[in-house]
N, C-alpha and C positions, 0 to 999 in steps of 0.2 A: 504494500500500500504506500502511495506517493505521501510523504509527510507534510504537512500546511504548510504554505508556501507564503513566507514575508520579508520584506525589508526592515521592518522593525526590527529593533533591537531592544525592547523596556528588560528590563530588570537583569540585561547585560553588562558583565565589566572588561573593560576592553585597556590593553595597556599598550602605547604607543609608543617605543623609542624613538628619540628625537623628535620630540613632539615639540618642542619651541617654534621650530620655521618650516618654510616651505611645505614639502610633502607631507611633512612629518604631522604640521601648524591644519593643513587641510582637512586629512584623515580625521584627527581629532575633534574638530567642526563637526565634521559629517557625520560619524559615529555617535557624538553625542546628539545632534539634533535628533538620528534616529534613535533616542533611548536610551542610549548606553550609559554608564557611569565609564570617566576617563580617566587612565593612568598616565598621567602625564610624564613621561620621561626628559630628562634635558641633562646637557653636562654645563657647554660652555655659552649656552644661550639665554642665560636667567633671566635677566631682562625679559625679553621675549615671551619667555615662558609664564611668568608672572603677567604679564598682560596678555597672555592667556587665558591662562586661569579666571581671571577678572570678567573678560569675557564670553566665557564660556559659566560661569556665577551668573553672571549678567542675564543670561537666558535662560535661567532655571535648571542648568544641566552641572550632575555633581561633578565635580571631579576630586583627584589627588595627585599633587605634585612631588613629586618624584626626581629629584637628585641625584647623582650617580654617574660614577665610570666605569662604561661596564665593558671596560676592557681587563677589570681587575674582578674576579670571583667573587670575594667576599660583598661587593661592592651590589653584582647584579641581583648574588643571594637575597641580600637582606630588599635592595630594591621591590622586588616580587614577594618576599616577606610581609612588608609592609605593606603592600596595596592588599593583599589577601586578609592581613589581619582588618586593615579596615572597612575591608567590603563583603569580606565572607565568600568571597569566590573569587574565581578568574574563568572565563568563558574565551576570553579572543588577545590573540596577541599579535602586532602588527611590527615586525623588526622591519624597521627603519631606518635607523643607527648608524652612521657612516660618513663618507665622502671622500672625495680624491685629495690624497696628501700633499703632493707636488710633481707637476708634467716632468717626466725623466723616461729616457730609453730605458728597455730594459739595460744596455750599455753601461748607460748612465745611472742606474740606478741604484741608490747605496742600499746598503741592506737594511739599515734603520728606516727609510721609506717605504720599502719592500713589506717591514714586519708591521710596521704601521698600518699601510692598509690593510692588512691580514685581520690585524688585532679588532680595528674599528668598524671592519665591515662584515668581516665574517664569525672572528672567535667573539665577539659583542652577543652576536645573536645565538651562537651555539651554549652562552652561560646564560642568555634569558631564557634558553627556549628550554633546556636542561633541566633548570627550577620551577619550570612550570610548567611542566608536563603531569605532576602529579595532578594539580589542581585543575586543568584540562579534561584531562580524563573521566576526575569525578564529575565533572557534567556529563559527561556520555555525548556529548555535542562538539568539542572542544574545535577553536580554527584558529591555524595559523597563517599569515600572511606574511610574505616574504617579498620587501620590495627590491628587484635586480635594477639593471642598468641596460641600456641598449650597447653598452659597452661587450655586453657579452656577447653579442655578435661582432659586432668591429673589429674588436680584438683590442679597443682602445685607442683612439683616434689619437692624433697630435702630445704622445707621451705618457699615454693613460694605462697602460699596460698594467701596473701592478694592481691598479683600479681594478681591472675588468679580469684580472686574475679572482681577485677577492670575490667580484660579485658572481663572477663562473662558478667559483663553491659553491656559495648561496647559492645556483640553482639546482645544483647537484644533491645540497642539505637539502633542498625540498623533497625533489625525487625521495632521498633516503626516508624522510620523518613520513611522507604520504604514504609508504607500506609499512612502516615502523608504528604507525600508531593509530593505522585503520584499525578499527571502524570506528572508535570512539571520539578522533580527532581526524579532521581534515585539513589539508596543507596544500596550499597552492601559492605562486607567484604573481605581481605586475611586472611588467619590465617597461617604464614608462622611455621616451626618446626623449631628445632634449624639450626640457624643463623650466619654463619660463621663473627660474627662483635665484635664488640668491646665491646657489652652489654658483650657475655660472657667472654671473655678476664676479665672482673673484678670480672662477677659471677658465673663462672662454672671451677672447674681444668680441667688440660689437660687430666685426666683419666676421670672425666666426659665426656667431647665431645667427647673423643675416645668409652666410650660406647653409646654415641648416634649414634655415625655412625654405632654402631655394629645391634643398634636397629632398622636400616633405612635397606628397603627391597633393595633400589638402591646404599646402600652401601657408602651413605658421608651426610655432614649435605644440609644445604640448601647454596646458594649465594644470598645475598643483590640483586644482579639483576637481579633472579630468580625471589624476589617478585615483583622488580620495572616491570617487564613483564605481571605480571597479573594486575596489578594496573593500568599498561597503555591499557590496555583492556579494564578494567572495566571504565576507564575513558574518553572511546574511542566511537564512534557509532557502534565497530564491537559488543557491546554490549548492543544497542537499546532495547532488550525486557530482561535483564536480571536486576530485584530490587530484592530485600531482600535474594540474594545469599550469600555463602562464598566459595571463592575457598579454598581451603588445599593444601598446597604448603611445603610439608613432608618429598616427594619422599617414602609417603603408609608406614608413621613409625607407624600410628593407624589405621587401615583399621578397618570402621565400616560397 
């Protein structure tokens, strides 16, 4: 029997890495309008996050803010500790958490950059997702969402390489956790294209993302709330039989 089928989320707790900006700032919007109570993750974005929070107050929707490096274990532990002690569950977790180090060949590329992206993009999510597996589970629903990069097709444009290493994992942790923890938990990815946020604003010029859009079949990059839309899909029951997916969220900039 087909199980009822909604976009709601009420009585949902959903915990979002890098939840301060961009992708991260979206998802959490979105989630929360549809119900959810929000786990606000951030490291180096307080500000942000804090007016967040505020805003996300502002429209009647709970949340809890959330601290942490969660490149360091103890860190993500207690993180997911604490959203569970104060909400009494965990139902969806949206690893988020990340971004590109600094453009370097692989050549060029020292190994402190190298572990760096590893650490922030990929080992981040494997000690959220690790801690909160138990609490997943006991929903008997449990979803995880794994944001990639279009990097993982590229192979990482103009330098990106240790980037699109890291996020190549992450697609492969999906694959892994989607038979590891069927049926009780479902796992799937976005792989959103270039991002109208703030990641590029530090790592892409403006003649860069003017030739992204030239390279995009619908003619612009992507919007933060474009992904937040498939994310609350996939986070959703109208996504009941969908594990070890990845939507492409491009607008057919790589048509395979």
């Amino acid at each position: 029997m087909i199980p009822e089928q909604s976009l709601n989320l009420s009585g949902k707790v959903a915990l979002i890495s890098g939840a301060g900006v961009g992708i991260g700032r979206a998802v959490a919007l979105a989630l929360g309008k549809a119900g959810a109570i929000i786990g606000l993750h951030y490291y180096s974005s307080a500000d942000s996050a804090h007016q967040l929070f505020d805003e996300l107050t502002a429209l009647d929707i709970k949340a809890v803010l959330l601290p942490a490096d969660l490149t360091k274990e103890s860190d993500a532990n207690a993180m997911v500790d604490k959203l569970v002690e104060d909400t009494g569950r965990l139902d969806i977790v949206v690893n988020n958490s990340g971004g590109l180090v600094k453009r370097a060949t692989i050549e060029d590329c020292t190994l402190e950059n190298w572990n760096k992206s590893l650490d922030i993009n990929l080992t981040s999510a494997f000690l959220v997702t690790k801690r909160a597996i138990p609490h997943l589970r006991d929903t008997g629903s449990g979803r995880i969402v794994n944001i990639l990069s279009l990097s993982v097709q590229t192979g990482g444009a103009n330098g990106g390489g240790s980037y699109a290493a890291a996020k190549g994992g992450l697609m492969v942790f999906t694959h892994t956790l989607a038979k590891e923890l069927a049926p009780y938990v479902r796992t799937n990815s976005v792989m959103p294209g270039t991002v109208e946020t703030q990641h590029h604003e530090i790592h892409s010029t403006p003649e860069m993302m003017e030739n992204y859009r030239k390279q995009t079949p619908l003619g612009r990059n992507t919007y933060a709330e474009e992904v937040a839309s498939s994310v609350h899909f996939l986070a959703s029951d109208m996504s009941s039989h969908i594990n070890g997916a990845m939507i492409d969220i491009s607008g057919g900039r790589f048509l395979r």
